[in-house]
C-alpha positions in Angstrom: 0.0 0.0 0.0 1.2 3.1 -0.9 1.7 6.3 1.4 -1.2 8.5 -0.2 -3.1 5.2 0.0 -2.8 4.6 3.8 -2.8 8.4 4.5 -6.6 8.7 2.6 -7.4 5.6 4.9 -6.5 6.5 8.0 -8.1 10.0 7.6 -11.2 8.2 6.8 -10.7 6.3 9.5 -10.3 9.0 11.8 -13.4 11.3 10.4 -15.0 8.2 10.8 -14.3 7.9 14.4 -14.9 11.2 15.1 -18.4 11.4 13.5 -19.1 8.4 15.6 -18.3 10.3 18.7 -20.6 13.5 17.8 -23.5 11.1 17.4 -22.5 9.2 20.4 -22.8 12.3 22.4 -25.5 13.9 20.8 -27.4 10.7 21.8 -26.5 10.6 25.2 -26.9 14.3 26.1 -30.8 13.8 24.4 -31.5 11.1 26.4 -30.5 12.4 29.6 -32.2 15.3 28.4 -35.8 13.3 27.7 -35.4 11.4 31.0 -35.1 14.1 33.4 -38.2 16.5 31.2 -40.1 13.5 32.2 -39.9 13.9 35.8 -43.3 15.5 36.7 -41.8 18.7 38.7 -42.5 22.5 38.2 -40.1 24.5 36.0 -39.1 27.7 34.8 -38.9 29.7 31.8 -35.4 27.9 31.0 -36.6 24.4 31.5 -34.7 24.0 34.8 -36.9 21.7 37.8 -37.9 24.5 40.6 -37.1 22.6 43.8 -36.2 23.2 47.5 -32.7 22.0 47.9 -32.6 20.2 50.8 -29.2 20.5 51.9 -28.9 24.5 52.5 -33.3 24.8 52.7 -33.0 27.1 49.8 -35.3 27.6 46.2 -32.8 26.4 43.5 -33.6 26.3 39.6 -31.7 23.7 38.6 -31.0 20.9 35.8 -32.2 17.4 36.5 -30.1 14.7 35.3 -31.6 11.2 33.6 -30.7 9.7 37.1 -33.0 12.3 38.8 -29.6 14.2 40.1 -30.0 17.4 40.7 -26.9 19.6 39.1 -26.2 20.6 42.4 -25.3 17.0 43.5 -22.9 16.1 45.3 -22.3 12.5 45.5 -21.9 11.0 49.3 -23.5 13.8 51.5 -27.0 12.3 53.0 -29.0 15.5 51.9 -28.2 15.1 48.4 -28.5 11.7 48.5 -32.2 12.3 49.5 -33.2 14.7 47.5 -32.4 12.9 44.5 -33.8 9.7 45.9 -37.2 12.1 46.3 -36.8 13.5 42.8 -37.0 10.2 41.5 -39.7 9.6 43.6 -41.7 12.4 42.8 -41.9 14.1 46.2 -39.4 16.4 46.7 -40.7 19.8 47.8 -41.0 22.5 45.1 -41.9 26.1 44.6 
């Protein structure tokens, strides 16, 4: 095989790759996107779930992973922990 041969190839190869990857994550960020709009909670203008964050008792506007993970999650502390148990749940307080 010839160096311009193999060159064309791998750079076919490589777009290849890299298309792959944009659909990839253009798939995943949709479906994280269509499981957490299918949580039943109040939102705002932006889309964002309107709920009471349980660890600093404060209204947050915030995005709602797939998982039911609040953005504001952090993994390990018991409050956080809870809250996104109850967003899963459907009972986490809201405003």
């Amino acid at each position: 095989m010839t160096d311009g041969i193999r060159d064309r190839v791998r750079s076919a190869v490589h777009d290849a790759a890299r298309s792959a990857g944009r659909t990839y994550e253009r798939a995943r960020r949709e479906f994280n996107e269509g499981q957490s709009s299918r949580l039943d909670l109040p939102r705002d203008d932006d889309g964002n779930a309107r709920i009471v964050c349980r660890r600093y008792a404060e209204r947050r506007a915030v995005r709602v992973d797939g998982q039911g993970r609040p953005e504001c999650f952090d993994a390990g502390h018991p409050d956080c922990e809870g809250c996104a148990e109850d967003v899963r749940d459907g009972r986490v307080e809201t405003w």
